[in-house]
N, C-alpha and C positions, 0 to 999 in steps of 0.2 A: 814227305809232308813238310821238309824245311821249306822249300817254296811258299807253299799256302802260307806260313806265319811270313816270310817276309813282303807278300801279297798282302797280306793284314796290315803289316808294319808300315809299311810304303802307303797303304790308306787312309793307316791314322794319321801319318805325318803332312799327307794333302790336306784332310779333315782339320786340324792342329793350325796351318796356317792359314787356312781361310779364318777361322775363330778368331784366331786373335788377330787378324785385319779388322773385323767390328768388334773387338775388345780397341783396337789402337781409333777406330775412329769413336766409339763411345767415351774414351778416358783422356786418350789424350789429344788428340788434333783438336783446333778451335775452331769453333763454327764463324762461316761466313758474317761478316757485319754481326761482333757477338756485341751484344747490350746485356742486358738487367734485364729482362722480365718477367714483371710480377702480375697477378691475374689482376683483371679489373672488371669488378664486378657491379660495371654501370653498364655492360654489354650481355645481352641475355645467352649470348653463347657461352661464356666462362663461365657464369651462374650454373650452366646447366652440366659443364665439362667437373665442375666440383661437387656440386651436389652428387652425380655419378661415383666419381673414382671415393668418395667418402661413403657411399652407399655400398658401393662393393668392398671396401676395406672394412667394412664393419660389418658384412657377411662373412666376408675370410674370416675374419679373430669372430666371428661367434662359431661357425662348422667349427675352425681349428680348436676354440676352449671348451664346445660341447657338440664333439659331431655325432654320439649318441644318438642324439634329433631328428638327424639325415638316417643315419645308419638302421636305426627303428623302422624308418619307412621303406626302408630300400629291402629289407627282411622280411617287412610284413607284408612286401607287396610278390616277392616270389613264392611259386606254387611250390 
């Protein structure tokens, strides 16, 4: 069975460096032509890209400070 863990081993360490390839392009390399960009919300696409991710971040922190809510219905609806 030493094979298999180092079968395993040798998987995680393939798995391990692809990850942190999009951890080194998220964190550290800089994006092509990197500017400042801040939303502007004289273009109805940003209006609508904010309104979203504030609509869904304020679904997360409500399930997450009362998923009770969720969890009621998810109970009551199995047989």
């Amino acid at each position: 069975m030493l094979w298999l863990v180092a079968v395993a081993l040798f998987g995680s360490f393939v798995s391990l460096y692809y990850y942190l390839i999009v951890l080194k392009v998220i964190f550290v390399d800089q994006p092509a032509g990197s500017t400042s960009q801040r939303l502007n919300f004289s273009t109805p696409g940003d209006f609508v890209k904010s309104v979203t991710i504030i609509a869904l971040a304020a679904a997360v922190l409500f399930l997450g400070i009362m998923p009770q809510t969720l969890a009621a219905r998810i109970i009551a609806s199995l047989p």
